[in-house]
C-alpha positions in Angstrom: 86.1 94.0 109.3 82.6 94.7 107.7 83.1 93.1 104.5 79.6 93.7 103.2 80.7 97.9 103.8 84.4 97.3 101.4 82.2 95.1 98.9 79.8 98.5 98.2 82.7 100.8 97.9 84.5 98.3 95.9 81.1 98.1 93.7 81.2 101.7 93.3 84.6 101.4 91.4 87.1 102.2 94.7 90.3 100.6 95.8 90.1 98.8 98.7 93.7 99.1 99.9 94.5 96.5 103.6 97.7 98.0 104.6 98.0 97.6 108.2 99.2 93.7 108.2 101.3 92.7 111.0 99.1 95.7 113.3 97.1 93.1 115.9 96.5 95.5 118.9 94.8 96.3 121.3 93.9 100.1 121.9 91.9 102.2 124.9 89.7 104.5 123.2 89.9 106.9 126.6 93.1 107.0 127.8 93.4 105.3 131.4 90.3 104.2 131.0 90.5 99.9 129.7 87.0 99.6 130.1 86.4 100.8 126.2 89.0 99.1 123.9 89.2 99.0 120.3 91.0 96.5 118.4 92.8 95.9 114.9 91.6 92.7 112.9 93.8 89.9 112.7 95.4 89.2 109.8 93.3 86.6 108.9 90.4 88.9 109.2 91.8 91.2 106.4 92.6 88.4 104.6 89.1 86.9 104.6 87.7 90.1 104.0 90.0 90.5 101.0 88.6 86.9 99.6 85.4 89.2 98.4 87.1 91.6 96.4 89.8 90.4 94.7 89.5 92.8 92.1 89.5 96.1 93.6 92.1 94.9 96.6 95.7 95.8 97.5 98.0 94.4 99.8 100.1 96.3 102.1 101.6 96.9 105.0 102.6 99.6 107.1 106.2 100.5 109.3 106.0 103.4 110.5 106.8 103.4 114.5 110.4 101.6 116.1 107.9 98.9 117.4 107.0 97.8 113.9 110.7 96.9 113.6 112.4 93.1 114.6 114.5 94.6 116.6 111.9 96.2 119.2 109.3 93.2 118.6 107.7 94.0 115.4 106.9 91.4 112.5 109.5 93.4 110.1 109.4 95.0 106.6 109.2 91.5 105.3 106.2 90.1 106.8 103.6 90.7 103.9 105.6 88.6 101.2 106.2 85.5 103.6 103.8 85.4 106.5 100.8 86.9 105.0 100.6 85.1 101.4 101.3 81.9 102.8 98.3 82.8 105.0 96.3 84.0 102.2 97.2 80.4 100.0 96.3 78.1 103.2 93.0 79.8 102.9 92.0 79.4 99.6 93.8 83.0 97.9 95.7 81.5 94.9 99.0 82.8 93.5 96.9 84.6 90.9 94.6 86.5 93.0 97.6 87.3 95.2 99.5 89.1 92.4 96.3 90.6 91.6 96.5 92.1 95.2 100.1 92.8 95.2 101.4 93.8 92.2 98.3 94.5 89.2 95.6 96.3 91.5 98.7 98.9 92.5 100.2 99.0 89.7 96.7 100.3 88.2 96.0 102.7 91.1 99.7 104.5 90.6 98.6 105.0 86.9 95.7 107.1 87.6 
């Protein structure tokens, strides 16, 4: 993730909204074709990233397809709350900027 790109929109007044958590893949940008692949940040890429704009961020996560799911190998509908802040405080994300991220920085976004 460019983080230096998120910071100038950020600085421009936008949301910066990381909702793909729990996606880490792998994808073939021609079909058949493995010699051009494209791939999702880690988690702890978004998370970093996140570390530079605390303000403007929100947290979120996507599950959408039957592969997202436990059942078919996904990370769940509860992987944000448990796996990703505990991530986000091992790296230096306080409890604070976390509820700025998942529950202030929405909660202004839905208001406009």
């Amino acid at each position: 993730m460019k983080a230096e790109y998120y910071r100038a929109a950020a600085d421009e007044g936008f949301f910066i909204e990381s909702d793909c958590f729990g996606h880490e893949h792998y994808y073939a940008l021609h079909p058949g074709s493995y010699r051009t692949l494209w791939a999702e940040p880690q988690d702890t890429e978004r998370a970093a990233a996140l570390l530079e704009m605390i303000e403007h961020g929100c947290l979120s996560q996507d599950v959408c397809f039957k592969t997202n799911l436990r059942r078919y190998g996904g990370w769940r509908y509860d992987h944000l709350l448990p796996n990703v802040s505990f991530m986000c405080e091992r790296m230096g994300i306080m409890d604070a900027a976390l509820r700025t991220m998942l529950v202030e920085n929405p909660a202004r976004v839905l208001a406009v």
